[in-house]
Predicted model as a PDB file, atoms N, CA, C, CB and O in Angstrom, pLDDT in the B-factor column:
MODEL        1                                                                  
ATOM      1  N   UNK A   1      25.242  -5.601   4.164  1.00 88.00           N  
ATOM      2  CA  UNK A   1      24.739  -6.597   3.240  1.00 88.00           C  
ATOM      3  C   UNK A   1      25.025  -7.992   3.795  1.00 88.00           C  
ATOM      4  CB  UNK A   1      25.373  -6.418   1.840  1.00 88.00           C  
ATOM      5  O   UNK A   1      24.115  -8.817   3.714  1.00 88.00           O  
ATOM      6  N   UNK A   2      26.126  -8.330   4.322  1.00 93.00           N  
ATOM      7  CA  UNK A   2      26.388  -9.542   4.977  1.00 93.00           C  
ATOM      8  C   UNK A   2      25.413  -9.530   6.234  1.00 93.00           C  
ATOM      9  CB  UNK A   2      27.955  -9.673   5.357  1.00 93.00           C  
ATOM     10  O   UNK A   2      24.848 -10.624   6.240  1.00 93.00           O  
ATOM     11  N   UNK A   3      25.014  -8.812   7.215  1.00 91.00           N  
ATOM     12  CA  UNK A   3      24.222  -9.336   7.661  1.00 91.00           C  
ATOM     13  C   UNK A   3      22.797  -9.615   7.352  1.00 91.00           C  
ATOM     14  CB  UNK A   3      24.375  -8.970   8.387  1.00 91.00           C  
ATOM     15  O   UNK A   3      22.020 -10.329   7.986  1.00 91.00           O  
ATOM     16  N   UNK A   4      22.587  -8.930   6.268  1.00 86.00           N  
ATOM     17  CA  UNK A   4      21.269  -9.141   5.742  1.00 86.00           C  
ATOM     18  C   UNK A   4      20.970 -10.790   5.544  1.00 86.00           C  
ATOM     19  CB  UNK A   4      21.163  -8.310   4.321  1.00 86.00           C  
ATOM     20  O   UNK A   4      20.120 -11.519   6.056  1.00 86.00           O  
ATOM     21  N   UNK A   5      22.375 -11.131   4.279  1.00 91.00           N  
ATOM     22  CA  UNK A   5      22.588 -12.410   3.786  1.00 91.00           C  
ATOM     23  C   UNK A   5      22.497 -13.272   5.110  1.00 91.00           C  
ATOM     24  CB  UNK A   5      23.991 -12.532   2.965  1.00 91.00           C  
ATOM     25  O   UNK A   5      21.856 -14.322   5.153  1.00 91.00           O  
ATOM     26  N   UNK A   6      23.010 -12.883   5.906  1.00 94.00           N  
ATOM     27  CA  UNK A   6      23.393 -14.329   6.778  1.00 94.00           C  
ATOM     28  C   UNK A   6      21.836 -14.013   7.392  1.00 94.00           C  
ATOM     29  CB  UNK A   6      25.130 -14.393   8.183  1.00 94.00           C  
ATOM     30  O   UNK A   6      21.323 -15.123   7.539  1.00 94.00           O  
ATOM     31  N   UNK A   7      21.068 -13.175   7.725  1.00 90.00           N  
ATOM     32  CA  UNK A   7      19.762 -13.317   8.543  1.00 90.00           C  
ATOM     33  C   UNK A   7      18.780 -13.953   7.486  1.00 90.00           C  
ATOM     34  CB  UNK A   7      19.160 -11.781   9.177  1.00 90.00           C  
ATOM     35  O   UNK A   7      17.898 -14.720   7.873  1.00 90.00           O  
ATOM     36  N   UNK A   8      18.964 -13.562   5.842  1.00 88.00           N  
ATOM     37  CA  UNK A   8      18.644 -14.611   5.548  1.00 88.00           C  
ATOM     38  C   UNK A   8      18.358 -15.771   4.919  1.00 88.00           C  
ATOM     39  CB  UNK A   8      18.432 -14.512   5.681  1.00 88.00           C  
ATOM     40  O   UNK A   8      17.351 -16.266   4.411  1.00 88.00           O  
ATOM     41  N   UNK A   9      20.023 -16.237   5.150  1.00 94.00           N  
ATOM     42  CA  UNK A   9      19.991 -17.793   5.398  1.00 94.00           C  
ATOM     43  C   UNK A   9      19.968 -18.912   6.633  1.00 94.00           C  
ATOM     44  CB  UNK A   9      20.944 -18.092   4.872  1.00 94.00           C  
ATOM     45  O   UNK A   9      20.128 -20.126   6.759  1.00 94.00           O  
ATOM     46  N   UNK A  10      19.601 -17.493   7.658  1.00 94.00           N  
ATOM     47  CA  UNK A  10      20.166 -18.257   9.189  1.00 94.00           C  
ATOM     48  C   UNK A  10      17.685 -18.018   9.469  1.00 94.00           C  
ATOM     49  CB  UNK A  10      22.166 -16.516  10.932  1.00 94.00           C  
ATOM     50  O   UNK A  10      17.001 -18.098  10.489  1.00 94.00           O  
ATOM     51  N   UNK A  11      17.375 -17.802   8.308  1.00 91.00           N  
ATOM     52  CA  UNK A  11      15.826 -18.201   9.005  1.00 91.00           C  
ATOM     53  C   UNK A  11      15.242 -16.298  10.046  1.00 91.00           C  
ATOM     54  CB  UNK A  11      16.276 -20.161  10.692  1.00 91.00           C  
ATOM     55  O   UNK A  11      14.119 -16.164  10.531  1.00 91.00           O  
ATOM     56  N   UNK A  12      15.994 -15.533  10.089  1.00 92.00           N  
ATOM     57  CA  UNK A  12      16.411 -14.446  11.023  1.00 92.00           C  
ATOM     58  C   UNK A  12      15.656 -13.560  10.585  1.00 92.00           C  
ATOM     59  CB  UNK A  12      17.815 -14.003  11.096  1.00 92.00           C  
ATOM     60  O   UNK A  12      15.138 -12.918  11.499  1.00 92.00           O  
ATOM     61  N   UNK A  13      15.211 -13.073   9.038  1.00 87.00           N  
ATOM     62  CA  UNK A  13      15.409 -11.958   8.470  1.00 87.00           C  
ATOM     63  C   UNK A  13      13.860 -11.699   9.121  1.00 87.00           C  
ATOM     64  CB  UNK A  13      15.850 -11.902   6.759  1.00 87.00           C  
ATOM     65  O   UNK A  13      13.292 -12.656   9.646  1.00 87.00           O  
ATOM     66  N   UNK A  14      13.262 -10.496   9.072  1.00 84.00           N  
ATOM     67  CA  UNK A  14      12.178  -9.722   9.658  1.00 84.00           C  
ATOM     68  C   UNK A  14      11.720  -9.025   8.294  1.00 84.00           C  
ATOM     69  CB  UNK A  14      12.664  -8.642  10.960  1.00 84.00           C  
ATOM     70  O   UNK A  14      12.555  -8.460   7.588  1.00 84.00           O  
ATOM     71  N   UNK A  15      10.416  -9.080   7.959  1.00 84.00           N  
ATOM     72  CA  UNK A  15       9.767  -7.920   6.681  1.00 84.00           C  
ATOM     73  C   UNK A  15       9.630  -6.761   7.839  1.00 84.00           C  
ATOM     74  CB  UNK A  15       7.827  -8.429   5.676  1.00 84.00           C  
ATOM     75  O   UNK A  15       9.499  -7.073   9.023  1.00 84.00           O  
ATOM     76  N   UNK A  16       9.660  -5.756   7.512  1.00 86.00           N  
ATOM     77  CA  UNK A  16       9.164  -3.965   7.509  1.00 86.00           C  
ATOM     78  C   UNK A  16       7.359  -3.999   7.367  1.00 86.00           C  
ATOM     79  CB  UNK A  16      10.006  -2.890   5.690  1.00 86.00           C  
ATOM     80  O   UNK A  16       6.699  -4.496   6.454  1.00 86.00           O  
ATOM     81  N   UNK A  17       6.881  -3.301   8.581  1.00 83.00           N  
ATOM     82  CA  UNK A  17       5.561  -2.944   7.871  1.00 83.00           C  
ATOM     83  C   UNK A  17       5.795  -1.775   6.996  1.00 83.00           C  
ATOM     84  CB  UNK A  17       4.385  -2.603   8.890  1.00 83.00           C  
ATOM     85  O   UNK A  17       5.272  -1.439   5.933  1.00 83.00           O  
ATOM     86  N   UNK A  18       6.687  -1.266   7.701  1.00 80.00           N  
ATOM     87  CA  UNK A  18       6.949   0.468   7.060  1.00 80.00           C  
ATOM     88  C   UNK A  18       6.905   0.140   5.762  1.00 80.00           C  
ATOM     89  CB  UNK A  18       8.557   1.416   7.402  1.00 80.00           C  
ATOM     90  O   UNK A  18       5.969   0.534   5.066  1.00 80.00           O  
ATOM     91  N   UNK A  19       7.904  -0.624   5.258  1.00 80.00           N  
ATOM     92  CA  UNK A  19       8.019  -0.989   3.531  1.00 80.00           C  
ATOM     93  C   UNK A  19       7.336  -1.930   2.815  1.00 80.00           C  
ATOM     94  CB  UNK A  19       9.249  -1.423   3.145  1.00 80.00           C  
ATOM     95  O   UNK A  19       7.719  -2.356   1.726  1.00 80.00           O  
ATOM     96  N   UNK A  20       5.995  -2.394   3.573  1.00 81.00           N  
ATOM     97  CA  UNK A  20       4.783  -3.125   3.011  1.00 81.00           C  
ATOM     98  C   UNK A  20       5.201  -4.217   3.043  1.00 81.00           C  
ATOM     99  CB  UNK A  20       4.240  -2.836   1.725  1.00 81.00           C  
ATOM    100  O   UNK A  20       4.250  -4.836   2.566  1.00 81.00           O  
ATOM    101  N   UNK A  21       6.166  -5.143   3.325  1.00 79.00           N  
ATOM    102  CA  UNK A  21       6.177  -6.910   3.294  1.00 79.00           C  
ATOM    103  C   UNK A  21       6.562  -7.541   4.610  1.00 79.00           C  
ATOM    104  CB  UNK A  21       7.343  -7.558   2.171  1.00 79.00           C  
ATOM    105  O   UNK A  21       7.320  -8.508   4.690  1.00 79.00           O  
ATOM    106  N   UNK A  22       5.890  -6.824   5.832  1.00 84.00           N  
ATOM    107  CA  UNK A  22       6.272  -7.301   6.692  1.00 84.00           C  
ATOM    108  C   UNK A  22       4.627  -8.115   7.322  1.00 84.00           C  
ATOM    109  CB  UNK A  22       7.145  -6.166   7.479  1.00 84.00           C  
ATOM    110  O   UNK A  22       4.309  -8.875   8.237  1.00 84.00           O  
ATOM    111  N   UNK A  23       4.111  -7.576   6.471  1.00 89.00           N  
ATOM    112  CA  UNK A  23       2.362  -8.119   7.189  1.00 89.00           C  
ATOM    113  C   UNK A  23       1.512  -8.051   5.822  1.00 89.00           C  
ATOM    114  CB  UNK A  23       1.425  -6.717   8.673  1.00 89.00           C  
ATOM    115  O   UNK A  23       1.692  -7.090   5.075  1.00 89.00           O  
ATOM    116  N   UNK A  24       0.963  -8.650   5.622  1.00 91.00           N  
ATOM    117  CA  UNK A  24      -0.613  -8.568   4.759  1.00 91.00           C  
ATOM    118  C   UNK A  24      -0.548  -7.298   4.579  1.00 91.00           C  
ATOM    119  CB  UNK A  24      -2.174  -9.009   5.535  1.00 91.00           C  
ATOM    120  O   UNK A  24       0.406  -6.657   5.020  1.00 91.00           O  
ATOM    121  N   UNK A  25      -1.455  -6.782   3.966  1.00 91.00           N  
ATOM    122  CA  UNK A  25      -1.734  -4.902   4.156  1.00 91.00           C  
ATOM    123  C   UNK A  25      -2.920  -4.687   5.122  1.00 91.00           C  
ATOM    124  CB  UNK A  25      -2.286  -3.977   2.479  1.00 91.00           C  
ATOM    125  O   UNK A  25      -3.064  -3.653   5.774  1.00 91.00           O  
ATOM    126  N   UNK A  26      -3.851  -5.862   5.167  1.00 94.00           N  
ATOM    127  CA  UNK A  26      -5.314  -5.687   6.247  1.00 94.00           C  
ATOM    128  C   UNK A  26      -4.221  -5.527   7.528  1.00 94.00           C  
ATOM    129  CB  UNK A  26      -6.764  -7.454   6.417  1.00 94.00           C  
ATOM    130  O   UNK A  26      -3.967  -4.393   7.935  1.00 94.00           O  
ATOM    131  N   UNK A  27      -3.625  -6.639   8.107  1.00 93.00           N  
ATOM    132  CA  UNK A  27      -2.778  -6.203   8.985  1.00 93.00           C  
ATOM    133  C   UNK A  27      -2.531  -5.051   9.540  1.00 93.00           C  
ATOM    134  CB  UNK A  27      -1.983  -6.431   8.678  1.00 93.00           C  
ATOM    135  O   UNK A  27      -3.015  -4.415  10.476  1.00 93.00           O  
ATOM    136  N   UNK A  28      -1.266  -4.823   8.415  1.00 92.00           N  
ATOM    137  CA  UNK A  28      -0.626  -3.433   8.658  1.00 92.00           C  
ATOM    138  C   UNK A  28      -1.391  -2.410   8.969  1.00 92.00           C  
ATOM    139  CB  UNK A  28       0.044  -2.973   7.627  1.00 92.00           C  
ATOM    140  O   UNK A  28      -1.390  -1.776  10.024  1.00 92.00           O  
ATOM    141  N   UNK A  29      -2.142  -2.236   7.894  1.00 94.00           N  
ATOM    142  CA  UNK A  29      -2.997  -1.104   8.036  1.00 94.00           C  
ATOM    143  C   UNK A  29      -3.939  -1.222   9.324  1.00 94.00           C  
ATOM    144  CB  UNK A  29      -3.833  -0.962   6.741  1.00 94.00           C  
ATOM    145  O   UNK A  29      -4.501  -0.166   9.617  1.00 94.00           O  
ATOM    146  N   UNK A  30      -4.199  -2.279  10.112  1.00 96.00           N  
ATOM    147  CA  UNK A  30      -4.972  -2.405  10.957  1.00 96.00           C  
ATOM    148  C   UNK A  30      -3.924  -1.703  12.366  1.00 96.00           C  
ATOM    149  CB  UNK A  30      -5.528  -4.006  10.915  1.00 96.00           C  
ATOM    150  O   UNK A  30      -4.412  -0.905  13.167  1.00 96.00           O  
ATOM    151  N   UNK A  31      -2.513  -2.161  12.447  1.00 95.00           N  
ATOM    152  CA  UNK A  31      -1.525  -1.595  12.821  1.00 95.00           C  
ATOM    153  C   UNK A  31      -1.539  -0.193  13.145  1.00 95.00           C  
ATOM    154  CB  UNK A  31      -0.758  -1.841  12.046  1.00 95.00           C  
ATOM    155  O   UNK A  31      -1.716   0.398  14.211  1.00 95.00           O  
ATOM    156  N   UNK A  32      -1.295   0.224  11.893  1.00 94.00           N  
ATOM    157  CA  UNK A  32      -1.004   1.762  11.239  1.00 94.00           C  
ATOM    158  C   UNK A  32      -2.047   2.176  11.964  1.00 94.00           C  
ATOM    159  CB  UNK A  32      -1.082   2.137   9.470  1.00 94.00           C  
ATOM    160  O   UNK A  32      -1.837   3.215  12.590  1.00 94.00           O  
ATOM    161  N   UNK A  33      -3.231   1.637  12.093  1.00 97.00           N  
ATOM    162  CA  UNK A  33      -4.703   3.020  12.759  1.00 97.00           C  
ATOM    163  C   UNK A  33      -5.100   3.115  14.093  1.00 97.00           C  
ATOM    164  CB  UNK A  33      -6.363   2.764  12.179  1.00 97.00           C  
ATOM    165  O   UNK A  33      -5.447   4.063  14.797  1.00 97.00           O  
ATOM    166  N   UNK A  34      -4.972   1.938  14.275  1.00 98.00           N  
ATOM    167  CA  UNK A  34      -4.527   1.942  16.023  1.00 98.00           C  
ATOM    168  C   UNK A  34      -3.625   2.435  16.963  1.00 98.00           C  
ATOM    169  CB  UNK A  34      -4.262   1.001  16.382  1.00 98.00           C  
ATOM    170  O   UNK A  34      -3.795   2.751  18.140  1.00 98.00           O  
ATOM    171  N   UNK A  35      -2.199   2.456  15.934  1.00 97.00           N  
ATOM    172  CA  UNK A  35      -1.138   3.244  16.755  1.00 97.00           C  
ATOM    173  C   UNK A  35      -1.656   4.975  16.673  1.00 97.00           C  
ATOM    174  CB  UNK A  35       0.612   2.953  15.957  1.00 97.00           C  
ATOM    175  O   UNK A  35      -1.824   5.745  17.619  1.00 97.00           O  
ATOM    176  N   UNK A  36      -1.780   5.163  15.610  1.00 97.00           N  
ATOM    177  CA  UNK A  36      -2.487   6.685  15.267  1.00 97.00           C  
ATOM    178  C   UNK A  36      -3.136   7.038  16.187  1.00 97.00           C  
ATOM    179  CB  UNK A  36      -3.424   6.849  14.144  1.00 97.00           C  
ATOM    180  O   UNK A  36      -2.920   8.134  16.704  1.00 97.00           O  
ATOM    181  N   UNK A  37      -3.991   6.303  16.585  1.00 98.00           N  
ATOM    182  CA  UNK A  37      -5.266   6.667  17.279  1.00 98.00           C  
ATOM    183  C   UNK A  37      -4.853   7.292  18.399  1.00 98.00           C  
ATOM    184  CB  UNK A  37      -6.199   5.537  17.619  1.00 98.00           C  
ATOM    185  O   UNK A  37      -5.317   8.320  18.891  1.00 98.00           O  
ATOM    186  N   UNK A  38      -3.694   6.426  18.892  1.00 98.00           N  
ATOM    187  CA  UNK A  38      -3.149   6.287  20.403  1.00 98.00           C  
ATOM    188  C   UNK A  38      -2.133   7.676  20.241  1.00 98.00           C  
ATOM    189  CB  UNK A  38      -2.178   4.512  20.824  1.00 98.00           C  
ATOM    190  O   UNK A  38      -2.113   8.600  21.054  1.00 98.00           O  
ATOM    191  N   UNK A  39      -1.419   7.602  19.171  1.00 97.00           N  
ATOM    192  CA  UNK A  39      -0.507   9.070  19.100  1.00 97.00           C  
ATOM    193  C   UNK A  39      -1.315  10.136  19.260  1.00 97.00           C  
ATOM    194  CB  UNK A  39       0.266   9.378  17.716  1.00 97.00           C  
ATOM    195  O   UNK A  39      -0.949  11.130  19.888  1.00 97.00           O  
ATOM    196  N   UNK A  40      -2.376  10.034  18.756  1.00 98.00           N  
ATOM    197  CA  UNK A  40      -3.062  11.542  18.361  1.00 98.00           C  
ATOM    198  C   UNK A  40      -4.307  11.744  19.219  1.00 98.00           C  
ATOM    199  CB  UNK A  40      -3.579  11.661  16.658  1.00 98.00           C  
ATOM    200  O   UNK A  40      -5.227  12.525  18.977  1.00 98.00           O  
ATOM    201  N   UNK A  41      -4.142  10.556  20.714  1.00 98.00           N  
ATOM    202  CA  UNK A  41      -4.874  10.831  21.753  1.00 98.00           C  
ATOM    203  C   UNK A  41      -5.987  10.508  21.862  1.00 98.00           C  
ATOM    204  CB  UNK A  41      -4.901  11.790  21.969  1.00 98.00           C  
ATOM    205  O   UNK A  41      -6.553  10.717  22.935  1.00 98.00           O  
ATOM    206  N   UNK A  42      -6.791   9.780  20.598  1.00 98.00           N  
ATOM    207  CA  UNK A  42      -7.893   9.209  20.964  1.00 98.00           C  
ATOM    208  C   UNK A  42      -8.030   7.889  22.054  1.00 98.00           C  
ATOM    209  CB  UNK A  42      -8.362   8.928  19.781  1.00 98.00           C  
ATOM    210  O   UNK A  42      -9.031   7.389  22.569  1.00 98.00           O  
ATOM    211  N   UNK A  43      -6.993   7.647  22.138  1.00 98.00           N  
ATOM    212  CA  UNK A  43      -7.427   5.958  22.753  1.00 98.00           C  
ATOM    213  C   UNK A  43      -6.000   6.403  24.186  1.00 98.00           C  
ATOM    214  CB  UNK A  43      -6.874   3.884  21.034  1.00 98.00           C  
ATOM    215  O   UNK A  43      -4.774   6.302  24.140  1.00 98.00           O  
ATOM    216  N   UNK A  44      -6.984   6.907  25.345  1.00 96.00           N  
ATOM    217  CA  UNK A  44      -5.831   7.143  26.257  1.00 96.00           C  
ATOM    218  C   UNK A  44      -5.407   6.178  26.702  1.00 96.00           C  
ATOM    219  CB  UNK A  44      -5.978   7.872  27.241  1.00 96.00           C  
ATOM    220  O   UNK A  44      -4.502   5.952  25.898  1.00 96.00           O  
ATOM    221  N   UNK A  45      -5.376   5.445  27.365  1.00 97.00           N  
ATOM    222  CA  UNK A  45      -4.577   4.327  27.876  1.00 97.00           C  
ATOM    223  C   UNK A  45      -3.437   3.170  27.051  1.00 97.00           C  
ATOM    224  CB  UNK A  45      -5.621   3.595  28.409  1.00 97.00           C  
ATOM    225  O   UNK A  45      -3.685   2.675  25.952  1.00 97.00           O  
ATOM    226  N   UNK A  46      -2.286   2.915  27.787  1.00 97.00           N  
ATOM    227  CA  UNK A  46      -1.301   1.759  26.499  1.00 97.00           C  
ATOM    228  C   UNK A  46      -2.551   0.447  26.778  1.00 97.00           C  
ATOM    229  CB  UNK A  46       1.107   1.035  27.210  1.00 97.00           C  
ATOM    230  O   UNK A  46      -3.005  -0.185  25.825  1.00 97.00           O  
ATOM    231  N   UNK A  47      -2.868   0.258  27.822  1.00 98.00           N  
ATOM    232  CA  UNK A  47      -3.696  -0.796  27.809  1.00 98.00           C  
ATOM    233  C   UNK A  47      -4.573  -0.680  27.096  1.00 98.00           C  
ATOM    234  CB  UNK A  47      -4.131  -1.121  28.782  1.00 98.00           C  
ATOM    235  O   UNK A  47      -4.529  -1.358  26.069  1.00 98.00           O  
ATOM    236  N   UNK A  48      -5.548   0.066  27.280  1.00 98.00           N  
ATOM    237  CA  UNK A  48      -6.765   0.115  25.950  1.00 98.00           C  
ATOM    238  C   UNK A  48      -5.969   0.038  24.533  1.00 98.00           C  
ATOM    239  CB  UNK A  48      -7.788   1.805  25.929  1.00 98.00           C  
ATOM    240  O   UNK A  48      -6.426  -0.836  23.796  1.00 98.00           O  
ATOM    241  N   UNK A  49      -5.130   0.599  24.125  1.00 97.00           N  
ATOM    242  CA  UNK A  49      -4.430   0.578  22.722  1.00 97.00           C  
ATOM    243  C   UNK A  49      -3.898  -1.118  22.118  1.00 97.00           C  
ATOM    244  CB  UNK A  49      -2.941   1.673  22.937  1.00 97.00           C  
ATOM    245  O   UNK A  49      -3.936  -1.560  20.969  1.00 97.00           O  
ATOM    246  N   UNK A  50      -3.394  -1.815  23.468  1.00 97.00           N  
ATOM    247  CA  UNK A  50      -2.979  -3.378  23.350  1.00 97.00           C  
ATOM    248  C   UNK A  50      -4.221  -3.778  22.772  1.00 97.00           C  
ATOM    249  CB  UNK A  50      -2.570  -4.275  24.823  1.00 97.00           C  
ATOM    250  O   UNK A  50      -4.364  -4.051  21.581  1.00 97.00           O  
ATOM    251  N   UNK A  51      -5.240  -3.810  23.758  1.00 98.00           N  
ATOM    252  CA  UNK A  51      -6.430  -4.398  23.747  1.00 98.00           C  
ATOM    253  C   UNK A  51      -7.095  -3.925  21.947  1.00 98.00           C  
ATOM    254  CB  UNK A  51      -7.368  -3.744  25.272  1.00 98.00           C  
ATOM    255  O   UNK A  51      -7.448  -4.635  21.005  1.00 98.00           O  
ATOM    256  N   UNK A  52      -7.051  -3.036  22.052  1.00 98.00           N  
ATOM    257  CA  UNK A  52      -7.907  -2.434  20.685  1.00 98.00           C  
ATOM    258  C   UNK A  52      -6.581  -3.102  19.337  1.00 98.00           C  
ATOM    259  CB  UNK A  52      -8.105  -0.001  20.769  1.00 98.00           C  
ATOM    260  O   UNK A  52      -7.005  -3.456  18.236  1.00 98.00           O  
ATOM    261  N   UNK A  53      -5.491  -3.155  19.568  1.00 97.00           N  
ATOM    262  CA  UNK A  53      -4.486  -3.570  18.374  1.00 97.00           C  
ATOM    263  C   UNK A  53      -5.064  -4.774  18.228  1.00 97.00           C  
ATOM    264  CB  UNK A  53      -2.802  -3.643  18.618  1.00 97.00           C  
ATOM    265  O   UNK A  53      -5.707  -4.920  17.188  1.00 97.00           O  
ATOM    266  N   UNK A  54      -4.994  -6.108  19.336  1.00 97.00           N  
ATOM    267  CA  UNK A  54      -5.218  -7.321  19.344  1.00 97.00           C  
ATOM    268  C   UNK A  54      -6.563  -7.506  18.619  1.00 97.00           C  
ATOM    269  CB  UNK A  54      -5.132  -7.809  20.668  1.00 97.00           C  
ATOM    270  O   UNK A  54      -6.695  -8.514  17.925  1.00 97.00           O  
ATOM    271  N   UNK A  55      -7.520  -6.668  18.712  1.00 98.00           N  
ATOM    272  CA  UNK A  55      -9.208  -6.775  18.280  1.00 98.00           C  
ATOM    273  C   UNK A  55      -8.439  -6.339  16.472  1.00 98.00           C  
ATOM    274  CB  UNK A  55     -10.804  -5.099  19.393  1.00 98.00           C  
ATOM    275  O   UNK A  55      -8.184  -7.306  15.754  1.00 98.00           O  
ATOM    276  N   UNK A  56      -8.248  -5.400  16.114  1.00 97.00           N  
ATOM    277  CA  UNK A  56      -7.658  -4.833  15.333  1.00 97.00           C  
ATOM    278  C   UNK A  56      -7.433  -5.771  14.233  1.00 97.00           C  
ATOM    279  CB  UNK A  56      -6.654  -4.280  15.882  1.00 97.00           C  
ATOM    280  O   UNK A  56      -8.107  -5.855  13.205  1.00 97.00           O  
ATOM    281  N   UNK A  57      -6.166  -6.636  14.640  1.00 95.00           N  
ATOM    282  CA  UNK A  57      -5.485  -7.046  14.142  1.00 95.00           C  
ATOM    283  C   UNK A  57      -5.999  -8.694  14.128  1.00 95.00           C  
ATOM    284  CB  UNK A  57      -4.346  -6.542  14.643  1.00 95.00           C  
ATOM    285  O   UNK A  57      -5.414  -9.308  13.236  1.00 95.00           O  
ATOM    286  N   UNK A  58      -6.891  -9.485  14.861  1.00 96.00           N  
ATOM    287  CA  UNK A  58      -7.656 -10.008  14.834  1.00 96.00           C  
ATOM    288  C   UNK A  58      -8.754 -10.244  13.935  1.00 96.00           C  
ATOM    289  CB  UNK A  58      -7.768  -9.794  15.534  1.00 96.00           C  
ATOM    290  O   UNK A  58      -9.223 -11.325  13.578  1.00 96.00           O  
ATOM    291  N   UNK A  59      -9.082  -9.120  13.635  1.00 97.00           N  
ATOM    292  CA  UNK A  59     -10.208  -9.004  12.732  1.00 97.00           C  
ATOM    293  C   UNK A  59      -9.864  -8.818  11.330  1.00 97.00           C  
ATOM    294  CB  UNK A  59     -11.038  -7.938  13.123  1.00 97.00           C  
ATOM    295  O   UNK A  59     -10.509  -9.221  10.362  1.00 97.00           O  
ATOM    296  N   UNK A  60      -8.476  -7.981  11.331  1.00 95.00           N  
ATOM    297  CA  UNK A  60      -8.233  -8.180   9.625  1.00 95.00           C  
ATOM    298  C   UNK A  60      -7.967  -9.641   8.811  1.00 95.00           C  
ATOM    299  CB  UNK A  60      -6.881  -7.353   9.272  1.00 95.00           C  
ATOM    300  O   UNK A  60      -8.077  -9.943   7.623  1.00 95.00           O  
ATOM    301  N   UNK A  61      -7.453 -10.614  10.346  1.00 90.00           N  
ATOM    302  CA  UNK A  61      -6.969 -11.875   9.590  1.00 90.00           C  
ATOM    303  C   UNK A  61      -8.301 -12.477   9.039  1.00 90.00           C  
ATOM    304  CB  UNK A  61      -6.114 -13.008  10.606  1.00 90.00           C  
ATOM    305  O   UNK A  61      -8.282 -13.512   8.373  1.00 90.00           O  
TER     306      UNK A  61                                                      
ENDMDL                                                                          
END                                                                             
């Protein structure tokens, strides 16, 4: 708990996408389907997966 407090009052603290307040939900969820994609082998390459997050995540803003 103290480090929570001090991250944030020290400006530090980080939201969770996992627990919904770390991004918008277009975001996240833009996140969430891209990594999927890449786990479950549609999108072979880490490079193609960067590339496709950035479009991704681009487009929800």
């Amino acid at each position: 708990i103290a480090d929570l407090k001090a991250a944030n009052e020290g400006g530090t603290l980080f939201g969770s996408l996992a627990q919904g307040y770390g991004a918008p939900p277009a975001i996240a969820n833009a996140y969430k389907d891209v990594v999927s994609k890449f786990v479950h082998g549609q999108i072979k390459s880490s490079d193609e997966a960067v590339k496709q997050l950035v479009q991704a995540i681009d487009d929800a803003r």
